[in-house]
N, C-alpha and C positions, 0 to 999 in steps of 0.2 A: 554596526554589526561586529561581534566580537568573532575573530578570526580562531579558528578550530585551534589552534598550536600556540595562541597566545596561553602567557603565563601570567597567573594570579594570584595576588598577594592578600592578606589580609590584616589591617593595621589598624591602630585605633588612636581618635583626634578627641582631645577633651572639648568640651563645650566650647572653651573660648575660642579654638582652633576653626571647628564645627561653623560657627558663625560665619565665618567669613571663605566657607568651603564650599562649592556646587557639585552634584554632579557634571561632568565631564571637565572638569579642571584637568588642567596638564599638572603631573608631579613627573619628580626626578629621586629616583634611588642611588643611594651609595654607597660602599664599604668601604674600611679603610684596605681592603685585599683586592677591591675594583680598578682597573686600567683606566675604565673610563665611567662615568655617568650610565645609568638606564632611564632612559623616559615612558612616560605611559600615561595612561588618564582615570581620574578618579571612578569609577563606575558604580560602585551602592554606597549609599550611609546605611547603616542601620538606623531600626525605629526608637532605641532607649539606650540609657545610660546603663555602664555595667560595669565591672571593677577588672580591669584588663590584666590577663592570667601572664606577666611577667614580672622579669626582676631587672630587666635592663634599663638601666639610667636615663634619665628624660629629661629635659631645661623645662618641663612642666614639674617644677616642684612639690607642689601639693597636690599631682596625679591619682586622684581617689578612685573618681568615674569616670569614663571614656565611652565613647558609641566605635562600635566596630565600624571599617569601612573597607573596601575591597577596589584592590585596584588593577587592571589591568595593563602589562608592560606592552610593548612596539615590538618585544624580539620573544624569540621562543628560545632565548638561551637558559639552560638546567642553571639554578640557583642554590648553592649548598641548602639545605634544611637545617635553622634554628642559628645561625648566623645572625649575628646583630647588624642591622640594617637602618640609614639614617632618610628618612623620606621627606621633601621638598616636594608642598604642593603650593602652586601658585592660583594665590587668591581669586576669586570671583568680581566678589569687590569687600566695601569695608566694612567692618561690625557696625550692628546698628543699620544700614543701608538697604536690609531685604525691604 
């Protein structure tokens, strides 16, 4: 159950990410302006691929399509809005293995 004051993110994992993603995976947020880590757990994929509405830099190179996904944090702390944001979610298990 999602806690009334928890805080929600919305983020997008290309396919190859996707693969090895589950719902309720643990992820970890960061900025380079954060003191410490925030944790929290994956809670939706989206059903389709879509061309994700930024311009911020990605080590997914060829970022064309992505599925949206939404995460829920562990704290209910304000989060500036539109802040570049680095998200660590830890795998399920390994591509190929569903």
């Amino acid at each position: 159950m999602v806690r009334p004051t928890a805080r929600r993110l919305t983020t997008w994992l290309s396919p190859g990410q996707l693969v090895r993603s589950c719902v309720g995976d643990r992820v970890s947020v960061t900025g380079d302006w954060m003191s410490a880590p925030l944790t929290g757990t994956l809670a939706r994929v989206g059903d389709r691929a879509d061309y994700p509405p930024t311009s911020f830099p990605t080590d997914e190179v060829h970022l064309t399509r992505a599925v949206p996904v939404d995460l829920v944090l562990d704290t209910d702390t304000d989060l500036p809005v539109g802040v570049p944001l680095e998200v660590h979610v830890t795998p399920c298990h390994l591509a190929g293995t569903r």
